[in-house]
VEXDREN-2710 file (C-alpha; in Angstrom, 1 decimal):
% VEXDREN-2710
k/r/px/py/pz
1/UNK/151.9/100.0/43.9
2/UNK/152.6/98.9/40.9
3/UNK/156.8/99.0/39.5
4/UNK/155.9/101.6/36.6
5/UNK/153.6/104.1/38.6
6/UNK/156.2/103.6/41.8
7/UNK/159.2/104.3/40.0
8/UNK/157.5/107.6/38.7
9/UNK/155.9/108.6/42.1
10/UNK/160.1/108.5/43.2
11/UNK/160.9/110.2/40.6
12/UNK/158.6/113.0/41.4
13/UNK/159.1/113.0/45.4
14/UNK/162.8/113.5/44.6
15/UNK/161.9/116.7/42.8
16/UNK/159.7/117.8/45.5
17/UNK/162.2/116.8/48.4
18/UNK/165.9/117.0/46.8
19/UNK/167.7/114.9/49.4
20/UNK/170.6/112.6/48.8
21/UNK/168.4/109.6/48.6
22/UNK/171.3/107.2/48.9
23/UNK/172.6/108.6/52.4
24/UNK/171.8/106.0/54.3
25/UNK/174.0/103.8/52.1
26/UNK/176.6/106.1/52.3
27/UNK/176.8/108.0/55.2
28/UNK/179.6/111.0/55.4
29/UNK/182.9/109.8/56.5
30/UNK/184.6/112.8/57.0
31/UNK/183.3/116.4/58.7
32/UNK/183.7/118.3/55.7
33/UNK/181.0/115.4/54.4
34/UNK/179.0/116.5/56.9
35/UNK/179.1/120.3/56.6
36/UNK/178.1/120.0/52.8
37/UNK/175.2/117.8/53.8
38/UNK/174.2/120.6/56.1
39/UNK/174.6/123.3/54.0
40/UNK/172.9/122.0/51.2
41/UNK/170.0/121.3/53.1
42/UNK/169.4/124.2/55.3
43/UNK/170.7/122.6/58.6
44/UNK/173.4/125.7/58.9
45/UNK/170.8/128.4/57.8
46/UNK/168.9/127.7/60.4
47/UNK/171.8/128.2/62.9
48/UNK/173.3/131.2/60.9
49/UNK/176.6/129.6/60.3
50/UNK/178.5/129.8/57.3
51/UNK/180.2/127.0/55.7
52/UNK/183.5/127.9/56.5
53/UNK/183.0/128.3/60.1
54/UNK/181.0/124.9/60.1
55/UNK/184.2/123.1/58.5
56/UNK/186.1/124.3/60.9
57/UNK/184.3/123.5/63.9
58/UNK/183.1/120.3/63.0
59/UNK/186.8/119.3/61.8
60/UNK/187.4/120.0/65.8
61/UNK/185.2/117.6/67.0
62/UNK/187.4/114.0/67.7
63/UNK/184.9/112.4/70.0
64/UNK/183.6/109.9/67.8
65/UNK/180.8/107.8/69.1
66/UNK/181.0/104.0/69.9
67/UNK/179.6/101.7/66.7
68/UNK/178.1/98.9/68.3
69/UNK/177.0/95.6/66.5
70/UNK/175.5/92.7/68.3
71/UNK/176.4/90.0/66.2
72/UNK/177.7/86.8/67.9
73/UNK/177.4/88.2/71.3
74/UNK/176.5/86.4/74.5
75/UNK/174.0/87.9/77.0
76/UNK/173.4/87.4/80.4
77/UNK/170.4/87.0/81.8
78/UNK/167.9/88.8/84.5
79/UNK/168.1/87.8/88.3
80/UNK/164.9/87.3/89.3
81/UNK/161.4/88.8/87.8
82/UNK/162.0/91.8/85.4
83/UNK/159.8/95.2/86.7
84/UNK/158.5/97.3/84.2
85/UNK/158.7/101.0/86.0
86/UNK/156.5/103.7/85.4
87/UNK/157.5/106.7/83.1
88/UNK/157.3/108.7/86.2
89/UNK/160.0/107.2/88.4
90/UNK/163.3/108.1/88.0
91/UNK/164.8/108.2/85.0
92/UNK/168.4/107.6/84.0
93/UNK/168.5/109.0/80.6
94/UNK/166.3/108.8/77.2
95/UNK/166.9/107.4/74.0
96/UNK/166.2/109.6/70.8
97/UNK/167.1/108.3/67.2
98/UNK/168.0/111.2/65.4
99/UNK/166.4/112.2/62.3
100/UNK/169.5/112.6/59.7
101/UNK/167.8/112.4/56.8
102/UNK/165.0/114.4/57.4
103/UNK/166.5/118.2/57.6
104/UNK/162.7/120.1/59.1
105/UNK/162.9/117.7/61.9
106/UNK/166.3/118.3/63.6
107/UNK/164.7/121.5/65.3
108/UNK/162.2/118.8/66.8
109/UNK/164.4/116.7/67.9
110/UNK/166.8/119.6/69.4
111/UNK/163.6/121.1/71.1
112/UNK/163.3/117.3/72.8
113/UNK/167.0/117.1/73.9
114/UNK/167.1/120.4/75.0
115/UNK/163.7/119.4/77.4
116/UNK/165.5/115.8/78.7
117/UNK/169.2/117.4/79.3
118/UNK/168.1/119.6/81.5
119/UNK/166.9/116.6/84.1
120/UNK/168.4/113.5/82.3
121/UNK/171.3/111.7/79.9
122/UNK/169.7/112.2/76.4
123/UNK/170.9/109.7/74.2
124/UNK/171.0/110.5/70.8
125/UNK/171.4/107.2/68.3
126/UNK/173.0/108.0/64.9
127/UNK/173.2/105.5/62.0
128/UNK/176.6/106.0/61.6
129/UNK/179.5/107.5/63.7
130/UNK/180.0/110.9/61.9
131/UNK/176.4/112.2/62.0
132/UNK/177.1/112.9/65.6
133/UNK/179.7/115.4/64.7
134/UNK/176.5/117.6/63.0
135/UNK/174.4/117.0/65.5
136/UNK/176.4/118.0/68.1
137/UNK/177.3/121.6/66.6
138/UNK/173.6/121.5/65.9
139/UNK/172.8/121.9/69.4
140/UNK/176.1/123.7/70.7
141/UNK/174.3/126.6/68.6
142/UNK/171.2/126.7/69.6
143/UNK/172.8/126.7/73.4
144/UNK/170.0/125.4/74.6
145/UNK/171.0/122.0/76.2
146/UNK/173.0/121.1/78.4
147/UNK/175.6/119.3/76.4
148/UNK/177.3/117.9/79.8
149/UNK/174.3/115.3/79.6
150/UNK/174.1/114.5/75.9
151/UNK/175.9/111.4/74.8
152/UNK/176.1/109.8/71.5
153/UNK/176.2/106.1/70.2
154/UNK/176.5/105.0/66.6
155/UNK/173.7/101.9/66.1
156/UNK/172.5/101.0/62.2
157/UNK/169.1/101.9/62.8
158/UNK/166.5/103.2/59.9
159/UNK/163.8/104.9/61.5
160/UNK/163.0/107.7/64.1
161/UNK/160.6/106.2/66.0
162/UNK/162.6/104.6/68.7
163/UNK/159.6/103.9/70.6
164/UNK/158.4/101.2/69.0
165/UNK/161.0/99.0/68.3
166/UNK/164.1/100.6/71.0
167/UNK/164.1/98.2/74.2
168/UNK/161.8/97.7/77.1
169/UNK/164.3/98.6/79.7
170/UNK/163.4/97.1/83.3
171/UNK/164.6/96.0/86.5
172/UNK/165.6/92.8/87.6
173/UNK/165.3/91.2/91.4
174/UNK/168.8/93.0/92.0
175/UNK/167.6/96.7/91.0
176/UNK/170.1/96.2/87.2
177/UNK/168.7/97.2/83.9
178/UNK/167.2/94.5/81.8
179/UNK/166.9/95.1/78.0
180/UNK/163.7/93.2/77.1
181/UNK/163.8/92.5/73.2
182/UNK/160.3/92.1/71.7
183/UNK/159.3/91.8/68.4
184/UNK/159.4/94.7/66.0
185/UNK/158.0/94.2/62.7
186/UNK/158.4/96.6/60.1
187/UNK/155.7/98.5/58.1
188/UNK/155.5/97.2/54.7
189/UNK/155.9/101.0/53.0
190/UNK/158.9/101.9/55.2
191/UNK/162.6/101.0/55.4
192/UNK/163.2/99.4/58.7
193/UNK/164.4/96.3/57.8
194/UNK/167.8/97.0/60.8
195/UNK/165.4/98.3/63.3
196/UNK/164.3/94.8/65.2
197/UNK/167.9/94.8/65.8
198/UNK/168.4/97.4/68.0
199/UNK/167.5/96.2/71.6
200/UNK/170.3/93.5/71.1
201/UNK/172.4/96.0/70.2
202/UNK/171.7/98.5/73.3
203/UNK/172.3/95.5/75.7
204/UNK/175.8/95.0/74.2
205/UNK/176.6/98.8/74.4
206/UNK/175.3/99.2/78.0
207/UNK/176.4/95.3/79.0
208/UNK/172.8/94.7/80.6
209/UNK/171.2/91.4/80.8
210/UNK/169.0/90.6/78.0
211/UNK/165.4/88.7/78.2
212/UNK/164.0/88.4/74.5
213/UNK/160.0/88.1/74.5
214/UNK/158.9/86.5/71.9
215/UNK/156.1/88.8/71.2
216/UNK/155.5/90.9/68.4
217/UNK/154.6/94.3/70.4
218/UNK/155.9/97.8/70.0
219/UNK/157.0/100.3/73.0
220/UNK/153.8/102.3/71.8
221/UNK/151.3/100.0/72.9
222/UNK/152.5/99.9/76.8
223/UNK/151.7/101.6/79.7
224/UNK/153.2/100.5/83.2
225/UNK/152.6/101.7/86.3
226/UNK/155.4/100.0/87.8
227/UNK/153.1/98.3/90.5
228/UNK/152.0/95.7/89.0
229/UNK/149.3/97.6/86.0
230/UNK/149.9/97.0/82.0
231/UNK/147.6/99.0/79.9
232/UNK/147.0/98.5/75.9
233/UNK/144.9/98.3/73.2
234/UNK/143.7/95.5/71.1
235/UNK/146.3/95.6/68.7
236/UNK/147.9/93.6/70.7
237/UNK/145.9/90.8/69.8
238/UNK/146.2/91.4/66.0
239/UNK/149.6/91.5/65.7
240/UNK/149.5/88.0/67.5
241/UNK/146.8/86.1/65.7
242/UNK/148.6/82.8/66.0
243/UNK/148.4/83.2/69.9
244/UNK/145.4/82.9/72.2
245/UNK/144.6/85.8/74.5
246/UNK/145.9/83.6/77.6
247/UNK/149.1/82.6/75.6
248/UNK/149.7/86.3/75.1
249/UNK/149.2/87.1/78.3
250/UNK/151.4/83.9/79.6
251/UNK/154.2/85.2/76.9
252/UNK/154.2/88.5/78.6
253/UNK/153.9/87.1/82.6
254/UNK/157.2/85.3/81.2
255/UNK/159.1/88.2/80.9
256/UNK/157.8/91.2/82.6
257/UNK/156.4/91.1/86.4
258/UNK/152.9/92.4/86.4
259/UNK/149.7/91.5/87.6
260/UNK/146.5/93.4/86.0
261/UNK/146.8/93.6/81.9
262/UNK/144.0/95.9/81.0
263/UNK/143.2/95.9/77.2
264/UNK/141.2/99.4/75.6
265/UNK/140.0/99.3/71.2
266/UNK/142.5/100.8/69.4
267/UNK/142.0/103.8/66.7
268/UNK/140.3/102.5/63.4
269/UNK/141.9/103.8/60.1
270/UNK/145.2/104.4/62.2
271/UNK/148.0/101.7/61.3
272/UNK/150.1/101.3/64.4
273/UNK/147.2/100.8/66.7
274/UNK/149.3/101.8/69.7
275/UNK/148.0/102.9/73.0
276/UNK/149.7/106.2/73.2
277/UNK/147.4/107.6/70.7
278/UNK/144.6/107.1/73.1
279/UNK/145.9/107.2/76.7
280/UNK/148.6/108.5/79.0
281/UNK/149.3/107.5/82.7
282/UNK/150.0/110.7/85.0
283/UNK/150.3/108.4/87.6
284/UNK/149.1/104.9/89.1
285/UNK/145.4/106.4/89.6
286/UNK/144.6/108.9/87.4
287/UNK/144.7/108.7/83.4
288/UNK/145.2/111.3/80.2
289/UNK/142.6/109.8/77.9
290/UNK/141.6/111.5/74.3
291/UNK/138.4/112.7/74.4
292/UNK/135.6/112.1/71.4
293/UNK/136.0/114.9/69.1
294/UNK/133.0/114.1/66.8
295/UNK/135.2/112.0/64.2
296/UNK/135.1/108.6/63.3
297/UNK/136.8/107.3/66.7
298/UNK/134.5/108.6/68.9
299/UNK/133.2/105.1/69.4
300/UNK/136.4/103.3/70.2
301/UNK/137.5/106.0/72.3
302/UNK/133.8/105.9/74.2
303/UNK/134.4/102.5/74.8
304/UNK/138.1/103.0/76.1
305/UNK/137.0/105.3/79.0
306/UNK/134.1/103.3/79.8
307/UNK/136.4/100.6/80.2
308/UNK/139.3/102.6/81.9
309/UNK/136.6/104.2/84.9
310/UNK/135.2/100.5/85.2
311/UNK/139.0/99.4/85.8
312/UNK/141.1/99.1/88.6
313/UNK/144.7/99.0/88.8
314/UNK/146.5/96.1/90.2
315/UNK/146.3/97.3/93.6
316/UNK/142.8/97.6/93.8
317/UNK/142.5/101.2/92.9
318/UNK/140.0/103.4/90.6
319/UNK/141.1/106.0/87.8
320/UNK/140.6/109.0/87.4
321/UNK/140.1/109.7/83.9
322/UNK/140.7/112.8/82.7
323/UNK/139.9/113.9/79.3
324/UNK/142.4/115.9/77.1
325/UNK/140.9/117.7/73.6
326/UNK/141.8/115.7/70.4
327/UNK/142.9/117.2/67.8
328/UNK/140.9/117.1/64.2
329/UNK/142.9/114.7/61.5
330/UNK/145.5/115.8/59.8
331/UNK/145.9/114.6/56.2
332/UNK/149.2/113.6/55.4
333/UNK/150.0/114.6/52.0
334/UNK/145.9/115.3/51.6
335/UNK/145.6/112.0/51.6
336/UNK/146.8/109.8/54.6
337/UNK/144.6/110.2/57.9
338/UNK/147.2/111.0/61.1
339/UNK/145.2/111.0/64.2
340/UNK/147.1/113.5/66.4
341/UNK/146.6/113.3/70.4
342/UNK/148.5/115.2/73.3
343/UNK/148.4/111.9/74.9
344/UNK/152.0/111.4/73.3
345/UNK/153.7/112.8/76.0
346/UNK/156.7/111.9/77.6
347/UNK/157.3/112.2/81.4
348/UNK/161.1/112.9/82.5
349/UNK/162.1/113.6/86.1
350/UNK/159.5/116.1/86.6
351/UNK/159.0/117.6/83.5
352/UNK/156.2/116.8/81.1
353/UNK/156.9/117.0/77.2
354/UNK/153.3/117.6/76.0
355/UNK/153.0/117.9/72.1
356/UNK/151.3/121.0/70.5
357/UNK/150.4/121.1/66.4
358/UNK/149.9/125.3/66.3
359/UNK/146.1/124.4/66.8
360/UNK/144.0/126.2/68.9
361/UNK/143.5/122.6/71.2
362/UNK/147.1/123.2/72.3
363/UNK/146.4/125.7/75.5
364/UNK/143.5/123.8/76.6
365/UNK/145.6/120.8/76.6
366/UNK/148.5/122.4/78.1
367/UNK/146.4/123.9/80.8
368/UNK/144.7/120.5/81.5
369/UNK/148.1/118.6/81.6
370/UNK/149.0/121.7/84.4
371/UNK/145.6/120.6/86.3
372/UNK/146.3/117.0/86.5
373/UNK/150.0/117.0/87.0
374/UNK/150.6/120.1/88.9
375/UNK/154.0/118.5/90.6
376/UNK/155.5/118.7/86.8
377/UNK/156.9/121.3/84.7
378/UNK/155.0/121.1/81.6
379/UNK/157.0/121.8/78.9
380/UNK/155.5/122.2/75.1
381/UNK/157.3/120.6/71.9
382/UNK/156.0/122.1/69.0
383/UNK/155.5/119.1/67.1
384/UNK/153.5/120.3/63.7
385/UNK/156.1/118.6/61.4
386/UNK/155.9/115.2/62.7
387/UNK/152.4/115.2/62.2
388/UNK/153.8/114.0/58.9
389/UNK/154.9/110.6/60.3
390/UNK/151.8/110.2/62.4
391/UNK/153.6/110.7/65.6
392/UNK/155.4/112.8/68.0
393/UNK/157.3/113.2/71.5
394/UNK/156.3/109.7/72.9
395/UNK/156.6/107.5/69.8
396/UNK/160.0/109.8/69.1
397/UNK/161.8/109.2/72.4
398/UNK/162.3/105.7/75.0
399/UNK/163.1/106.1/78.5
400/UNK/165.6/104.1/80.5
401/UNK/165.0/103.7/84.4
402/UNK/167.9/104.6/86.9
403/UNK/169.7/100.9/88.0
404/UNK/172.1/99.9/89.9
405/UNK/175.1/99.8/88.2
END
């Protein structure tokens, strides 16, 4: 966009969404910063607290998280071949990167938490250490989680969408946690020029070995079965054009143990091209795919379940593909196409968090989830305002598998 007609469309947005646009800059240092910034913006509305009451508990809280920066620091490395499990083996915690400056999407992310504490560590990542001072009072008045499980950690992150560019977490050949760092590369229209940092940072804080793969691939475009099966789409190959399709796949054999790489068309008109949008594994044979809903992806999703009930998984075995509704676009800001799917589901120790937009698609997907996982609670997120960012529970949250320690 041009500087003249930017600077005005800024100018304008900041009328239309009054938020301290230099917060990320400078971040509250003290909890009274923080109860303002929650005032101001609703945050303490929502909760029916008063300021006064706010200031006081939050000037309670002394359990400020870990900072942790990842410059200059040695890693070890993996023992052995580095397994990529499944979503739906046990899980030691997930990570969630909490949306501070984006006040409608803290009941989201509370919903979330509240879903994982009950059968996992959530691990909320702030930007800077006092933000977890308002979160935490946040969720200590909704009551809702179980706080025992939540645990903070302060990394300079600028996005939400941990997903795509939090680490690949596997196991090596002696059952520890690997952080596998690939390459995350920011979207030209949005801030995340700290985010590619992040894995490195999460192997410091957790002191795992570290195996960099020098691909540039986001956590939304993967689907492991954790016996040897990767699933993705072709965007894959675009966001690699200076590699073959073997030296992708030889890049990726390098660093993660697998055997069978099956590739399905990503969305058209959608930017991140990411699998997650189109598929979900239940389990190693059957698959959540988004059915053709009479749009403009009906073709490339046609072609991803022909391809998917062609397919066998590494061990030798069919799918069963089960089709899910998809929901109509959604035009962000009546302009931007967001291509919403209940694929983007996250499975945690049982539970399923299945996404719903306040559409009538929602029960049938729900019920359909209940059908093809019925050993899982299936638990709905209401995620209508995230529909914004083109995403929701899987692209929000990253999973870390249980390790030895």
């Amino acid at each position: 966009m041009p500087a003249l007609l930017r600077n005005i469309a800024v100018q304008r947005l900041r009328q239309w969404y009054p938020l301290e646009w230099d917060i990320d800059n400078q971040p509250p240092q003290t909890s009274d910063d923080v109860a303002v910034y929650m005032a101001q913006h609703g945050l303490l509305n929502m909760l029916g607290l008063q300021v006064a009451e706010a200031r006081t508990r939050l000037a309670a809280y002394t359990q400020i998280p870990p900072q942790v920066d990842s410059r200059a620091m040695q890693f070890a490395s993996p023992l052995g071949k580095v397994r990529l499990p499944a979503q739906w083996e046990t899980l030691e915690s997930v990570l969630l990167s909490w949306p501070v400056m984006y006040p409608q999407l803290w009941p989201l992310h509370a919903q979330m938490v509240e879903a994982i504490s009950a059968v996992a560590d959530a691990t909320i990542i702030v930007p800077a250490p006092m933000w977890a001072a308002g979160v935490r009072l946040f969720l200590q008045q909704r009551d809702l989680a179980n706080m025992a499980r939540v645990r903070f950690v302060s990394i300079p992150v600028d996005d939400i969408w941990v997903r795509d560019y939090g680490p690949f977490v596997g196991l090596d050949g002696e059952g520890r946690q690997v952080t596998i760092d690939a390459i995350f590369d920011p979207l030209e229209q949005y801030p995340q020029r700290r985010d590619d940092a992040m894995p490195q940072a999460w192997a410091v804080f957790n002191e795992t070995p570290y195996a960099p793969l020098n691909l540039h691939l986001e956590g939304g475009n993967v689907w492991s079965d954790g016996e040897g099966t990767l699933i993705m789409a072709d965007q894959l190959y675009y966001s690699n054009p200076h590699l073959s399709y073997d030296g992708i796949e030889a890049e990726l054999h390098r660093a993660i143990d697998f055997e069978k790489l099956i590739v399905i068309p990503r969305l058209e008109s959608e930017e991140t091209g990411h699998v997650d949008l189109v598929t979900k594994l239940a389990d190693r044979r059957t698959i959540l795919v988004s059915a053709p809903n009479g749009g403009p992806n009906d073709p490339a999703r046609r072609r991803g379940m022909d391809i998917l009930r062609r397919s066998t998984n590494a061990l030798g075995e069919s799918y069963e593909v089960v089709e899910l509704p998809s929901p109509p676009v959604y035009y962000n800001w009546f302009v931007w196409p967001v291509w919403r799917s209940y694929t983007n589901a996250l499975t945690v120790n049982g539970r399923v968090l299945v996404p719903t937009f306040g559409i009538e698609q929602d029960e049938i997907a729900l019920a359909t989830y209940r059908r093809a996982m019925p050993d899982h609670a299936i638990i709905p997120i209401d995620c209508s305002v995230s529909s914004n960012g083109g995403g929701a529970v899987h692209c929000l949250t990253k999973e870390v598998p249980a390790g030895k320690f």
